[in-house]
C-alpha positions in Angstrom: 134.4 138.0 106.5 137.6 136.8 106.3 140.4 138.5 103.6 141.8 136.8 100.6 145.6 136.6 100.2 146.3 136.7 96.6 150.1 134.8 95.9 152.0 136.8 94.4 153.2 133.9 92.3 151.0 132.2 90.0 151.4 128.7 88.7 152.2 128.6 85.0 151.0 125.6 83.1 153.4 124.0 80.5 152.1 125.1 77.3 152.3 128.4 78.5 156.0 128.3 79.3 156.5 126.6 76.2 155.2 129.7 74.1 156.8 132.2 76.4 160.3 130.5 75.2 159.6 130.7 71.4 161.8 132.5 69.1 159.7 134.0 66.3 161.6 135.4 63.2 159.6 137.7 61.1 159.4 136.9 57.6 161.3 139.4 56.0 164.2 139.3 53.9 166.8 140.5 56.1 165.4 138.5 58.8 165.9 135.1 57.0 169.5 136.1 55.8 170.4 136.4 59.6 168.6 133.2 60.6 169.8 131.1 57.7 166.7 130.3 56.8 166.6 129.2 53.2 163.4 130.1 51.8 162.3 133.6 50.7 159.3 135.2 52.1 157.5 135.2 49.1 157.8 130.9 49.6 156.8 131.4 53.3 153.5 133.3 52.5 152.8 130.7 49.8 153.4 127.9 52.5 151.2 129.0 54.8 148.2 130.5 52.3 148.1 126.3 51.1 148.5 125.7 54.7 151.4 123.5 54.4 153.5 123.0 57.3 151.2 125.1 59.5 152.8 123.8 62.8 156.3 126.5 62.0 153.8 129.6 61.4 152.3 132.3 63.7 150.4 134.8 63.1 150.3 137.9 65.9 148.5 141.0 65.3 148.1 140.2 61.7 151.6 140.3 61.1 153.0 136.0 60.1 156.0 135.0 61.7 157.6 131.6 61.7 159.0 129.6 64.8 162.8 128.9 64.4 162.8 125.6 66.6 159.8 124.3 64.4 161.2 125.1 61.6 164.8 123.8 62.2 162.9 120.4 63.6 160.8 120.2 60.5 163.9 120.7 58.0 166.0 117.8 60.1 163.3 115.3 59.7 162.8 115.0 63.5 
């Protein structure tokens, strides 16, 4: 039986990059105030309990953050 070498390097898809670079701001107060985003949080949770513009939210671990690319892209119309 011959042995298996395992690479040490494993092929990452795209998508997988893609998330790995995503800068997720926690919606918080002080968090927003940094960012410059615009909105308070209370807006933010209302937002995504409606499900409107669902593509800048994510939720981890229970805890709802939004993604500062997507949202920057959504609020310059592109």
């Amino acid at each position: 039986m011959a042995a298996v070498k395992k690479s040490s390097q494993t092929k990452k898809s795209p998508q997988t990059e893609q998330r790995a670079r995503r800068k997720l701001i926690p919606i918080k107060q002080s968090e927003l105030e940094k960012h410059e985003i615009p909105f308070s949080p209370n807006t933010l949770y209302f937002w995504h309990s409606q499900g409107k513009y669902r593509e800048i939210f994510v939720k981890v671990a229970g805890k709802l953050f939004i993604d500062e690319d997507k949202f920057w892209e959504l609020a310059e119309g592109e």
